[in-house]
C-alpha positions as CSV (number, residue, x, y, z in Angstrom):
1,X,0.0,0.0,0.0
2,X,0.9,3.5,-0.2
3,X,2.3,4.6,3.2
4,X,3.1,8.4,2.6
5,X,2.7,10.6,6.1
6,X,1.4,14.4,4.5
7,X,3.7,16.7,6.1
8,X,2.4,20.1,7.6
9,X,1.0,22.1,4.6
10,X,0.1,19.8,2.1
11,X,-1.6,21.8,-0.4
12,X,-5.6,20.6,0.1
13,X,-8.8,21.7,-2.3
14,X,-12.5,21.1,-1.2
15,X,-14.8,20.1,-4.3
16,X,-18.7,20.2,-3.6
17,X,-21.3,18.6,-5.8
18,X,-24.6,20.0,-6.5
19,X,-26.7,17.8,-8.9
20,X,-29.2,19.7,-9.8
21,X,-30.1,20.2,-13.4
22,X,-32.9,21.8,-15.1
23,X,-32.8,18.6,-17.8
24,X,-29.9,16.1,-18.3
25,X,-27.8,16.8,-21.3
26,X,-27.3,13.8,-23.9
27,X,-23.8,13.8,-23.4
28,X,-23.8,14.2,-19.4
29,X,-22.7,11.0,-17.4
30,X,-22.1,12.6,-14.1
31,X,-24.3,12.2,-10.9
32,X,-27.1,14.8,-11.6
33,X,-30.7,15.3,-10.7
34,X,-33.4,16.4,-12.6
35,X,-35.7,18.1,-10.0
36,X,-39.0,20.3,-10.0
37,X,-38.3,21.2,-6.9
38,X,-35.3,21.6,-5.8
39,X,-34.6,20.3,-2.2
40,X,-32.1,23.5,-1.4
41,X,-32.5,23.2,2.2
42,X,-32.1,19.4,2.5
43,X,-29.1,19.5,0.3
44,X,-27.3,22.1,2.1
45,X,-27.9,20.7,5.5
46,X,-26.5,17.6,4.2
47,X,-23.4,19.0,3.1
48,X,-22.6,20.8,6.5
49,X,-23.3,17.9,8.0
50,X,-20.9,15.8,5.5
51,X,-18.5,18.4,6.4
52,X,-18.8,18.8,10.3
53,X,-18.0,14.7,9.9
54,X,-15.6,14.7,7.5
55,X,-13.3,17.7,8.1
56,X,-10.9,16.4,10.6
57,X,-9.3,14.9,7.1
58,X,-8.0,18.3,6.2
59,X,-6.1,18.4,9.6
60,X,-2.6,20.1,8.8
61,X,-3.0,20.5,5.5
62,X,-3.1,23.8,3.7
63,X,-6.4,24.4,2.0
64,X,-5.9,26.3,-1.0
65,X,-9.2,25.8,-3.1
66,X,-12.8,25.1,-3.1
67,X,-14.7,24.6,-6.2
68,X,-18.7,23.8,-6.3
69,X,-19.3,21.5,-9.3
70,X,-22.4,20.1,-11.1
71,X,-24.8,19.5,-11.9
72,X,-25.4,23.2,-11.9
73,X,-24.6,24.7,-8.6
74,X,-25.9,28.2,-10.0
75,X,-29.4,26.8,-10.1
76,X,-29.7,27.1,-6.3
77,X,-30.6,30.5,-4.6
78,X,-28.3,33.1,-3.9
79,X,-27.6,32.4,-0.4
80,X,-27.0,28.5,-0.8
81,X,-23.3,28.6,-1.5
82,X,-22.9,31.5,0.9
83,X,-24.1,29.1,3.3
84,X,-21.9,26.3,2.8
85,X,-18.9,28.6,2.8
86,X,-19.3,29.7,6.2
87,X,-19.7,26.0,7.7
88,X,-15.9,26.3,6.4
89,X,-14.7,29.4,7.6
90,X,-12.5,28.4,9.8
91,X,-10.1,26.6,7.5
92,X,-10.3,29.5,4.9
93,X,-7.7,31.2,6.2
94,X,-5.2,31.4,3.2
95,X,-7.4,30.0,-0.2
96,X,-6.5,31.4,-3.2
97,X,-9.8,30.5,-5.2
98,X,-13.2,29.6,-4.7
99,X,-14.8,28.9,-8.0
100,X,-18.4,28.2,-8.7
101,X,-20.0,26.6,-12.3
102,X,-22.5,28.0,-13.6
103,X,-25.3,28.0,-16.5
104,X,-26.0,31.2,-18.7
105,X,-30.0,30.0,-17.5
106,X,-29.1,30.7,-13.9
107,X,-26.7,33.6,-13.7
108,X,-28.3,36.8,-12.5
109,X,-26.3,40.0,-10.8
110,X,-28.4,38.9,-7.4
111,X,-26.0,35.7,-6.7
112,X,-23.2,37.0,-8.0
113,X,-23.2,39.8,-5.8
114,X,-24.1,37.7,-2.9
115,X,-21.3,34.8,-4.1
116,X,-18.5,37.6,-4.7
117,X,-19.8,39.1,-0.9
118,X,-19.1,35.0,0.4
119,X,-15.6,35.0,-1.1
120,X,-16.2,33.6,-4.4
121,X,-13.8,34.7,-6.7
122,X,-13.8,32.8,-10.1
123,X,-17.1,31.4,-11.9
124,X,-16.6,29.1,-14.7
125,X,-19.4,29.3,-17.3
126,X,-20.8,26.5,-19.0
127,X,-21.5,28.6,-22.7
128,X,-20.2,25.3,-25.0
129,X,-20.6,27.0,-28.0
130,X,-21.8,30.6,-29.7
131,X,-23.4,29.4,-32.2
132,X,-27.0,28.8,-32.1
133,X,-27.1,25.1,-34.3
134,X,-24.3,24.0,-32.2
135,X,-26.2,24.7,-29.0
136,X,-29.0,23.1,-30.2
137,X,-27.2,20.0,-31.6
138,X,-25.6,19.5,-27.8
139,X,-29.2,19.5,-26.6
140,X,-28.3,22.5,-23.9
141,X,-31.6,24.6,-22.6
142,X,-30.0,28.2,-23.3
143,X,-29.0,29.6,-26.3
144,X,-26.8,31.9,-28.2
145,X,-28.2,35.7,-26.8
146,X,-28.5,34.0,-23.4
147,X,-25.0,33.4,-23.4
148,X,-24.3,36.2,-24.2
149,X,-26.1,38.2,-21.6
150,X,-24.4,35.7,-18.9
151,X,-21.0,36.9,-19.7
152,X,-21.7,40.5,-20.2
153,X,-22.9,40.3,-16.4
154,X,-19.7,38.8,-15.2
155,X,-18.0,41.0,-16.8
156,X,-19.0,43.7,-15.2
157,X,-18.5,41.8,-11.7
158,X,-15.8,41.5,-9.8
159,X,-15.0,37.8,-10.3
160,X,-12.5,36.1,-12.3
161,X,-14.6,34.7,-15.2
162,X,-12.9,31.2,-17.3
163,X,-15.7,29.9,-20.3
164,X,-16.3,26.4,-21.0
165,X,-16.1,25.2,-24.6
166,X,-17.0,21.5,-26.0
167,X,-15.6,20.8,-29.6
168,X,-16.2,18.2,-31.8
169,X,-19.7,17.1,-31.1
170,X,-22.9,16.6,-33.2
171,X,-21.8,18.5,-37.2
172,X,-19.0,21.3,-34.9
173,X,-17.4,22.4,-37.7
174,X,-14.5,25.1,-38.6
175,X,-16.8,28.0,-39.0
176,X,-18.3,27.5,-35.6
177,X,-15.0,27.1,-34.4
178,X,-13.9,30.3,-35.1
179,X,-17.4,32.3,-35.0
180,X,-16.4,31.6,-30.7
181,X,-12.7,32.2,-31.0
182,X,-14.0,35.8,-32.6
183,X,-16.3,36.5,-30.0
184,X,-13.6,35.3,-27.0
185,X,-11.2,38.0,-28.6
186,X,-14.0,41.1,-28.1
187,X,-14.8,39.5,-24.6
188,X,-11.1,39.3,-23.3
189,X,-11.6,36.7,-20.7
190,X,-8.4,35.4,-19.2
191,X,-9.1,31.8,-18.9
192,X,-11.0,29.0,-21.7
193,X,-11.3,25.3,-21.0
194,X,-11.9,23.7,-24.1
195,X,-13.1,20.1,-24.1
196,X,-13.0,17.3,-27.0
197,X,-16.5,15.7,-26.9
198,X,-16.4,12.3,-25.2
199,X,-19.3,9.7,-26.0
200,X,-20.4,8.1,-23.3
201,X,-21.9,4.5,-23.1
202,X,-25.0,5.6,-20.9
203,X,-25.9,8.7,-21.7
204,X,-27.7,9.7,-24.7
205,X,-25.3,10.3,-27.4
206,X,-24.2,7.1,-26.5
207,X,-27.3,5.1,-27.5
208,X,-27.7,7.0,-30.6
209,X,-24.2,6.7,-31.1
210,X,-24.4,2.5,-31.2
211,X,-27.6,3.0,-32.9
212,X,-25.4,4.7,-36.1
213,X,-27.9,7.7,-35.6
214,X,-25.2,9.9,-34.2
215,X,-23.4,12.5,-36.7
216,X,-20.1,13.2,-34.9
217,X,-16.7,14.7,-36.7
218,X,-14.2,11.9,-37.8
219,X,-11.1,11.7,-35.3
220,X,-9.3,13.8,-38.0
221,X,-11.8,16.1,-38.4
222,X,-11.8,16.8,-34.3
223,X,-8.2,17.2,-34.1
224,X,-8.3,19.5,-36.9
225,X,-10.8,21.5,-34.4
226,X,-8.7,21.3,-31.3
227,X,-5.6,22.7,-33.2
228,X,-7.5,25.4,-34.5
229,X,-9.0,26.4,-30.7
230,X,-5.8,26.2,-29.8
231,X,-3.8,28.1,-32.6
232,X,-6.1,30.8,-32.3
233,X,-6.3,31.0,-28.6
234,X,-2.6,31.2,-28.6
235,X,-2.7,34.2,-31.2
236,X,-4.4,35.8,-28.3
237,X,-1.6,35.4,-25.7
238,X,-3.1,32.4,-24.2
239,X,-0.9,29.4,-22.9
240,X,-2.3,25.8,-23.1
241,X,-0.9,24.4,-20.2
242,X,-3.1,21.6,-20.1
243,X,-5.0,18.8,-22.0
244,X,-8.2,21.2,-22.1
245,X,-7.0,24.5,-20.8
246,X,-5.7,27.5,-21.3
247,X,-4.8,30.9,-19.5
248,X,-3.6,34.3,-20.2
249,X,0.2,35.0,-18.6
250,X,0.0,33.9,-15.1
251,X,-3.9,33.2,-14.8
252,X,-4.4,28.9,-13.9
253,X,-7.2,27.2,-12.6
254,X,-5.5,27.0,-8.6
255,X,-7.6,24.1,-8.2
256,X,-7.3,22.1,-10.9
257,X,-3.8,22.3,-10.5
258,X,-3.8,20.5,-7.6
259,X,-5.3,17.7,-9.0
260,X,-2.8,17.3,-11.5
261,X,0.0,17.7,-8.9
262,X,-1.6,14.9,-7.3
263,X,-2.8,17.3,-3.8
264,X,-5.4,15.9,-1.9
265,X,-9.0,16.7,-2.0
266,X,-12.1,16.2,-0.1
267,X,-15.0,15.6,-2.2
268,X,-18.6,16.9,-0.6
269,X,-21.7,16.0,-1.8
270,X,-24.0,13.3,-3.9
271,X,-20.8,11.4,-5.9
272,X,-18.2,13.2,-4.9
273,X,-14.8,11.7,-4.4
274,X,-11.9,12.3,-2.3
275,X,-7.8,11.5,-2.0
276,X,-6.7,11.4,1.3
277,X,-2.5,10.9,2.0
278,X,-1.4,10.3,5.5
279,X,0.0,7.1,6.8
280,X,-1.7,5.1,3.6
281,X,-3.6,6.8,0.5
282,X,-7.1,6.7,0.4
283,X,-9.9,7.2,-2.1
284,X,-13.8,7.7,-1.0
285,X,-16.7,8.0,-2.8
286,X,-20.3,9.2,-1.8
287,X,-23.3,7.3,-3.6
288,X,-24.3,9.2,-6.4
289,X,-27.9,8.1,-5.3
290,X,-29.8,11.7,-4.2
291,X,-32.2,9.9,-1.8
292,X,-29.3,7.5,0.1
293,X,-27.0,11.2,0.1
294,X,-29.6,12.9,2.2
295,X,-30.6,9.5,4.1
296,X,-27.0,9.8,5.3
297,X,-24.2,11.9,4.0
298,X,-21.5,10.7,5.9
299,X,-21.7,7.8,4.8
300,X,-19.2,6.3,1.8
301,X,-20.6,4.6,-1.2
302,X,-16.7,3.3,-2.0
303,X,-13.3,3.0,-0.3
304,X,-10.6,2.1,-1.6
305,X,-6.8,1.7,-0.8
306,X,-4.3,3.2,-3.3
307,X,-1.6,0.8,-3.3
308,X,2.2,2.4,-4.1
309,X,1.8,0.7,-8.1
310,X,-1.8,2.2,-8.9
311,X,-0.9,5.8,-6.9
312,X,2.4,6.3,-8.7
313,X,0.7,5.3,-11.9
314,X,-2.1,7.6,-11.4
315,X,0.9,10.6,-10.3
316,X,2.3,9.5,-14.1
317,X,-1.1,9.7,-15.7
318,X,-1.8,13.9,-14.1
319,X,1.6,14.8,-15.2
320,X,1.2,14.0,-18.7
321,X,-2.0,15.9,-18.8
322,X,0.0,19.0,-18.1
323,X,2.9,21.2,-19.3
324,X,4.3,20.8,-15.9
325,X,5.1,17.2,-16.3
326,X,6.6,14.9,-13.6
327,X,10.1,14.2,-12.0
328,X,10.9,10.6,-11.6
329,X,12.9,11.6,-8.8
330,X,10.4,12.9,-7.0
331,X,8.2,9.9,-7.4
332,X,10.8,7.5,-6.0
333,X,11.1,9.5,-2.3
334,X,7.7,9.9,-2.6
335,X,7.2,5.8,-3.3
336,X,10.5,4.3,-1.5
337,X,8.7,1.1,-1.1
338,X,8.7,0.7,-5.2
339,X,11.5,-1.4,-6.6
340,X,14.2,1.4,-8.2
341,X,14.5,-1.1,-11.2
342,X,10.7,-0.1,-11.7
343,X,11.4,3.5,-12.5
344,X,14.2,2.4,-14.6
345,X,11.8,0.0,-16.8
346,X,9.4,3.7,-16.6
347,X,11.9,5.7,-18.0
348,X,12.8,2.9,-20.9
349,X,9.3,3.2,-21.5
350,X,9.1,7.0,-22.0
351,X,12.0,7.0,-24.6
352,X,9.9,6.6,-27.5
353,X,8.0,9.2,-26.9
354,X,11.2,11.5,-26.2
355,X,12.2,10.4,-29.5
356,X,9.1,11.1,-31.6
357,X,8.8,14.8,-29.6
358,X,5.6,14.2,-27.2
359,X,7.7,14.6,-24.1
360,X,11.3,16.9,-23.2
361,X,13.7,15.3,-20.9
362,X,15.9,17.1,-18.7
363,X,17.9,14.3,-16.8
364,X,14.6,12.9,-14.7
365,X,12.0,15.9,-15.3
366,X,9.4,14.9,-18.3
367,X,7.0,17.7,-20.1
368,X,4.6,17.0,-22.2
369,X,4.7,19.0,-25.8
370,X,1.8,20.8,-27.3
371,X,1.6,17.6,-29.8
372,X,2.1,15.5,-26.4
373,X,-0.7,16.7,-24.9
374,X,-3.1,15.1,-27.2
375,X,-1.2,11.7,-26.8
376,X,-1.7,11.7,-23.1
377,X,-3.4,8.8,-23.0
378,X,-1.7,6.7,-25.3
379,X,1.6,7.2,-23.2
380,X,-0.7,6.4,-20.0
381,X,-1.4,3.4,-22.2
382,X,2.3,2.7,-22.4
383,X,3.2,3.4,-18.8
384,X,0.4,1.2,-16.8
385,X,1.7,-1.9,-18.7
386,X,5.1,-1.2,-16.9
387,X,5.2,-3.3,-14.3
């Protein structure tokens, strides 16, 4: 097993999940629920519940993020989140970002006054596309002028603002492409995660999809897309310093970082997960069941034990997801019990990939290219057959 002890100040990030959806997209295969009404109160009693229960975990650790994910966490009143920030105030002390997702449906200047009053200081909005076929095509219940109107009003707030993109789906083509690159450039937002459509089994698109009733871009055609999101978000001074995002000079998403660094995390909520390091590595996750969450919410759906193998694997994974990399180094003191000959047999692995320009080497440190990047998984592939 692993058996790591987290020193004093291990960087720390709080995710909380809020399911609720006004309808379930067709290519959405996380734990949502599709509500009339809402059960606002329940939900947020639960969480400070979970919390009061569960926050003895982020003893001695340094918590640097929080980040309400969906679902659609804007869908709930103003004060909801405002609420569940104070159950944590008094490990706040030091965060560097507290980021809320949010729907162009459910974005009015009420909540985000009252979430930039709580200490919200970033909102990442879920606009997909500009284009009005597009939106259509992904089956998502706003559309082009709503979008519009949703960034205009963060604009004019206080808060950091990062928009969501999805390319590839249902006939995305080049025009559409740059019809949102053109109308990022007047906006002059700071930070754009852009997605590659994945297809699902359970959801939607993926029934039509094994149905043959599913018009998606060939491979080619999507990478075509991606390069041209990227070219042209680089011509505005952007950096792609991961798989799907990318950030003006200086501007990165704090907590999405920490994932990738491999920091832990406590996951709040109806299936949210959590990494806990001390004397063994941990992973939890809550049911994604809305009825057994509020039945209990301290109680975990899954627990598992990361054994030194699967956790430095998983370390290998993040750090080809970002320009940042990994240092094999690093990984042995931080997995002693690992044979050495087993980061030897890594590194023997990685040399193709040095070779064909995916990765740089500088003696044990290992950064992805901007061609690398899109190979992620294929040298993931490579590395969990090391043994």
């Amino acid at each position: 097993m692993s058996v790591i002890f987290a020193p004093e100040g291990r960087p720390a990030s709080i995710y909380v999940h809020i399911p609720f959806c006004e309808r379930l997209c067709p290519y959405c295969d996380f734990a949502v629920a599709i509500r009339k009404e809402i059960p606002e109160e329940d939900y947020v009693q639960a969480l400070i519940k979970e919390w009061e229960a569960r926050k003895y975990r982020l003893s001695g650790r340094e918590l640097v993020s929080v980040y309400f994910g969906g679902g659609t966490p804007s869908i709930l009143s103003g004060a909801a989140i405002p609420r569940v920030l104070d159950s944590f105030s008094s490990v706040m002390n030091g965060v560097r970002e507290v980021c809320v997702e949010a729907n162009p449906t459910s974005v009015t200047d009420e909540k985000i006054r009252a979430w930039a009053a709580a200490g919200v200081t970033r909102v990442s909005l879920g606009v997909q596309t500009f284009s009005e076929r597009y939106l259509r095509a992904l089956g998502r219940n706003h559309d082009s002028d709503g979008a519009l109107r949703a960034v205009e009003l963060l604009l004019g707030s206080p808060l950091d603002i990062s928009l969501d993109f999805i390319v590839g789906g249902p006939g995305n083509d080049r025009g559409e492409v740059e019809d949102d690159l053109r109308l990022l450039e007047k906006f002059g937002v700071d930070h754009v995660s852009a997605y590659q459509m994945t297809i699902e089994e359970n959801t939607a698109f993926g029934k039509q999809n094994k149905r043959g009733e599913l018009r998606v871009p060939k491979d080619d055609t999507v990478a075509e897309l991606l390069d041209q999101m990227r070219d042209g978000l680089e011509a505005m001074g952007f950096e792609q310093y991961e798989v799907s995002n990318f950030g003006r000079a200086g501007v990165r998403s704090v907590h999405n970082q920490n994932y990738w660094r491999g920091g832990e995390y406590l996951g709040l909520g109806v299936g949210a997960h959590s990494l806990s390091i001390s004397v063994i590595a941990e992973r939890r996750a809550n049911s994604r069941n809305l009825k057994a969450y509020l039945a209990d919410p301290t109680e975990a759906h899954e627990l598992e034990t990361l054994y030194d193998l699967d956790h430095c694997r998983e370390r290998l994974f993040l750090g080809m997801r970002s320009i940042s990399g990994f240092e094999l180094g690093a990984l042995r003191r931080q997995f002693p019990h690992l044979d050495n000959d087993y980061f030897e047999r890594v590194a023997t692995s990685l040399a193709p990939f040095v070779n064909r320009g995916w990765l740089t080497q500088d003696d044990e440190l290992y950064q992805p290219t901007k061609v690398g990047l899109y190979f992620s998984d294929s040298m993931a592939e490579a590395i969990f057959e090391v043994e």
